[in-house]
Backbone as CSV, one residue per row, in Angstrom:
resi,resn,N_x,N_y,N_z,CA_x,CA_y,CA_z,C_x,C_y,C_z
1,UNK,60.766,128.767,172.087,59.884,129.680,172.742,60.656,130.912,173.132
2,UNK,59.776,132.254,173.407,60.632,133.228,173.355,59.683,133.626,174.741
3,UNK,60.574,134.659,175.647,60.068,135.282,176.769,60.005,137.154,176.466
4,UNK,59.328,137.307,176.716,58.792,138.898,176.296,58.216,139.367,177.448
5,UNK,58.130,140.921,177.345,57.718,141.947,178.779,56.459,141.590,178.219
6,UNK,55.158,141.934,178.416,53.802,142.391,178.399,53.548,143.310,177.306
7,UNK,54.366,144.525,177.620,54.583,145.718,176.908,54.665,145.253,175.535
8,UNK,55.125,144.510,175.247,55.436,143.797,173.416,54.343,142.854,173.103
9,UNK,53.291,142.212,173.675,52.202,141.547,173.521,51.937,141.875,172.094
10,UNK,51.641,142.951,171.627,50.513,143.404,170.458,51.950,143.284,169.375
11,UNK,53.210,143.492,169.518,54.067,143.326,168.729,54.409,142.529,168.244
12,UNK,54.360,141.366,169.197,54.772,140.014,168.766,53.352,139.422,168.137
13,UNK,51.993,140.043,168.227,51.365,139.135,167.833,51.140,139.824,166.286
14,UNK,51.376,141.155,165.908,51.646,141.384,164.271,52.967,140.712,163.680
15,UNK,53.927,140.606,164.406,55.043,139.569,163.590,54.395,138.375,163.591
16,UNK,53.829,138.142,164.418,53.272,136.656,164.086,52.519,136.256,162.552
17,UNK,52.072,137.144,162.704,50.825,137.944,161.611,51.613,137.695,160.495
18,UNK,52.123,138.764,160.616,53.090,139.183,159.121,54.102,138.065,159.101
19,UNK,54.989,137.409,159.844,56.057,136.686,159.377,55.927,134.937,159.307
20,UNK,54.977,134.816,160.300,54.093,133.648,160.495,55.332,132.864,161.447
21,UNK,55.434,133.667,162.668,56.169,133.186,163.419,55.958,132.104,164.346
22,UNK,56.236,130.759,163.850,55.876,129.693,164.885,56.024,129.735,166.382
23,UNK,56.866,130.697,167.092,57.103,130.528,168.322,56.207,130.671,169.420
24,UNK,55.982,130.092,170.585,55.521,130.003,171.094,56.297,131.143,172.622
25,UNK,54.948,132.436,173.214,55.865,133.344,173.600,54.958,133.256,175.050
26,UNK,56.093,133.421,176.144,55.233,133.747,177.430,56.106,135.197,177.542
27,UNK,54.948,135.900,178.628,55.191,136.959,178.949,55.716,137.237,180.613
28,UNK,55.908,138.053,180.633,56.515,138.584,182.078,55.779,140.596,182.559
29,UNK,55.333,140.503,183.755,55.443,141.704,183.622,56.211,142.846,182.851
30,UNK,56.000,144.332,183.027,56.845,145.306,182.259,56.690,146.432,183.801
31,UNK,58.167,146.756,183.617,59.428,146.885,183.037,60.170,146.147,183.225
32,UNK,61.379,145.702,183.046,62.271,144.589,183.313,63.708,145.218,183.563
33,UNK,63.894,146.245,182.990,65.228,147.281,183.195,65.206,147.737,184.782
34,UNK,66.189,147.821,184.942,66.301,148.761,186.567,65.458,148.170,187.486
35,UNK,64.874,146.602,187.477,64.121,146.484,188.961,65.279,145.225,189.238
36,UNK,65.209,145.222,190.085,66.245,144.651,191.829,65.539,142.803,191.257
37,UNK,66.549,141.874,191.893,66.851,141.095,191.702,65.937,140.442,192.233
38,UNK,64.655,140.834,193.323,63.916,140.673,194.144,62.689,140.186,192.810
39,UNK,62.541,141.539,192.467,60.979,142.011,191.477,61.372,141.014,190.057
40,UNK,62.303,140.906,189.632,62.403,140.229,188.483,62.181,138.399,189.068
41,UNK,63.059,138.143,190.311,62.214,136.360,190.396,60.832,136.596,190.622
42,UNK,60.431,137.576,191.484,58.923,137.292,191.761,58.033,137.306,189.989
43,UNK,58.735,138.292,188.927,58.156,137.946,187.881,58.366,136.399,186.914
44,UNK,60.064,135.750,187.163,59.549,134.609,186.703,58.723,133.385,187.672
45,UNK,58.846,133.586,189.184,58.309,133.019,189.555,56.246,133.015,189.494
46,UNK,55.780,134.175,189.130,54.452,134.393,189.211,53.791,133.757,187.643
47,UNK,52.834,134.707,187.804,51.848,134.241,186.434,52.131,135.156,185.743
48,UNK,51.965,134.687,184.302,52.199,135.211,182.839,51.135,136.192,182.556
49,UNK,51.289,137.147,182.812,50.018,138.591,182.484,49.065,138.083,181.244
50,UNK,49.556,137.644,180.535,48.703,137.509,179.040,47.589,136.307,179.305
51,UNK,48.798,135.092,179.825,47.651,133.797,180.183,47.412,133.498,181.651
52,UNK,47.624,134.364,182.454,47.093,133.413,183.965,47.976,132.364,184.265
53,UNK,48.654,131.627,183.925,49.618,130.568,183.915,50.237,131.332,184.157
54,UNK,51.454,130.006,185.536,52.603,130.237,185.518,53.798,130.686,185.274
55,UNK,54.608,131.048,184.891,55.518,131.614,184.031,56.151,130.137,183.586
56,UNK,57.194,129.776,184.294,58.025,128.474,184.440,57.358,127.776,184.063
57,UNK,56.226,127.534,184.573,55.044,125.964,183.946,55.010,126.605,182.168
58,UNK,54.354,127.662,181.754,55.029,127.777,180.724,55.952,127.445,180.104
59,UNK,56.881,127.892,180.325,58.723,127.821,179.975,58.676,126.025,179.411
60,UNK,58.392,125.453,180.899,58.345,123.549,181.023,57.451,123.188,180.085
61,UNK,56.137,123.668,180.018,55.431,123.365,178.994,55.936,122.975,177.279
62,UNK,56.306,124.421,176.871,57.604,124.433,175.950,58.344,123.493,175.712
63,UNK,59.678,123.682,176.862,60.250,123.028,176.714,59.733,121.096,176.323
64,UNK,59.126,120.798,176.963,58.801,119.251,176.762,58.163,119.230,175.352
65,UNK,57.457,120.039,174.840,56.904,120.019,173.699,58.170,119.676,172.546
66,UNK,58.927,120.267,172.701,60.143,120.206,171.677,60.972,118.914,172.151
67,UNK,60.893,118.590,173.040,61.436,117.034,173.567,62.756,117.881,173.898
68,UNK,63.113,119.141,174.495,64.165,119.000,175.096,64.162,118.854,176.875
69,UNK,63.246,118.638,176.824,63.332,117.821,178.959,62.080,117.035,178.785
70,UNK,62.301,116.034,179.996,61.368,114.696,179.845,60.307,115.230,181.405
């Protein structure tokens, strides 16, 4: 699984398109450059702009899917 700003939504979903990219992608707010150590946990800690979900419950989601955490 891959983690992406928001801002790349429509990008990743034409590579998907075109390359037939299996991955499975959560998002994070945008921008991610230059904000304080504060604004970036509150983005992995919050919800995924694209799906309403979690960020992390995401991430975990993932992860267990591939059997790398139980």
């Amino acid at each position: 699984m891959s983690i992406s700003t928001r801002e790349f939504e429509n990008v990743v979903a034409a590579d998907r398109r075109y390359y037939g990219v299996p991955l499975r992608f959560v998002y994070t707010p945008h921008p991610v450059a230059g904000m304080t150590s504060s604004v970036l946990r509150s983005y992995v800690e919050g919800a995924d702009p694209a799906s309403g979900r979690l960020v992390m419950d995401e991430v975990i989601d993932a992860l267990r899917a591939r059997g790398a955490i139980r």
